[in-house]
Residue, then its C-alpha position, 0 to 999 in steps of 0.5 A: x507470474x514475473x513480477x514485471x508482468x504482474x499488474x498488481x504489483x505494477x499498479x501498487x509499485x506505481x503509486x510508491x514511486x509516484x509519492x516518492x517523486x513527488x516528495x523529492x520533487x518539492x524538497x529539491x524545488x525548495x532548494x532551488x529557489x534558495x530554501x534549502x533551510x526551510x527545506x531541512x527544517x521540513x524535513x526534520x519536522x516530518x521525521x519528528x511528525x512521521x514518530x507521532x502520527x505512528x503512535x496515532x494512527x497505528x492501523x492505517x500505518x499496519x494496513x499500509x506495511x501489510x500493503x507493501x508486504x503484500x505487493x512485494x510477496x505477492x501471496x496471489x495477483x489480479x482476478x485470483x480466487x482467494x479466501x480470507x475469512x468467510x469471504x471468497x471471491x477474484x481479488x480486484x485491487x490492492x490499495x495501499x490500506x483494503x485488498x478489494x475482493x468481490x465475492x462470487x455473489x456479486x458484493x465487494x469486500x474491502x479487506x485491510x491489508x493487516x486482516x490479509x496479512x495475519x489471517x489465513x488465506x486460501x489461494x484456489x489457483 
């Protein structure tokens, strides 16, 4: 499936950039109104804020990298059968932390992203 078409990839590609443009949007905003320094220090402080919370909050940081590596290699996409683990079913979204998978039986299974990565994974189609 091209990646411009897939809604998957689309929808997890969206919520990046959509961040992103936030960030920038309040740094030059920052700059316009004459606070270019505070802006710098912002900046500098969240680099050395971003190196802590690594440490602290390490599995929300690999499930997030698992999303990106998900979402860029793209090992299935919406409504694919998949199995991980024990679990089978249609994938129905991938988040920035879970892939949601709802299983045959009608149950919603949230995977971390990181599971998704390091387990096997079965893709039926």
């Amino acid at each position: 499936m091209n990646k411009d078409h897939d809604p998957l990839y689309v929808s997890f590609l969206s919520k990046v950039v959509k961040f992103l443009l936030i960030v920038v949007g309040v740094i030059l905003a920052m700059q316009a109104f004459g606070l270019s320094g505070i802006a710098k220090g912002l900046l500098a402080g969240a680099g050395l804020s971003a190196f802590i919370f690594a440490f602290a909050f390490k599995d929300i940081a690999e499930n997030f990298l698992g999303g990106m590596i998900l979402a860029f290699n793209r090992p299935f996409s919406l409504d694919i059968t998949i199995m991980i683990r024990k679990f089978s079913g249609h994938v129905k979204a991938l988040n920035f932390r879970k892939t949601h998978i709802k299983t045959f039986d009608g149950k919603d299974v949230f995977m971390p992203n990181a599971v998704v990565i390091k387990e096997p994974l079965i893709n039926f189609t």
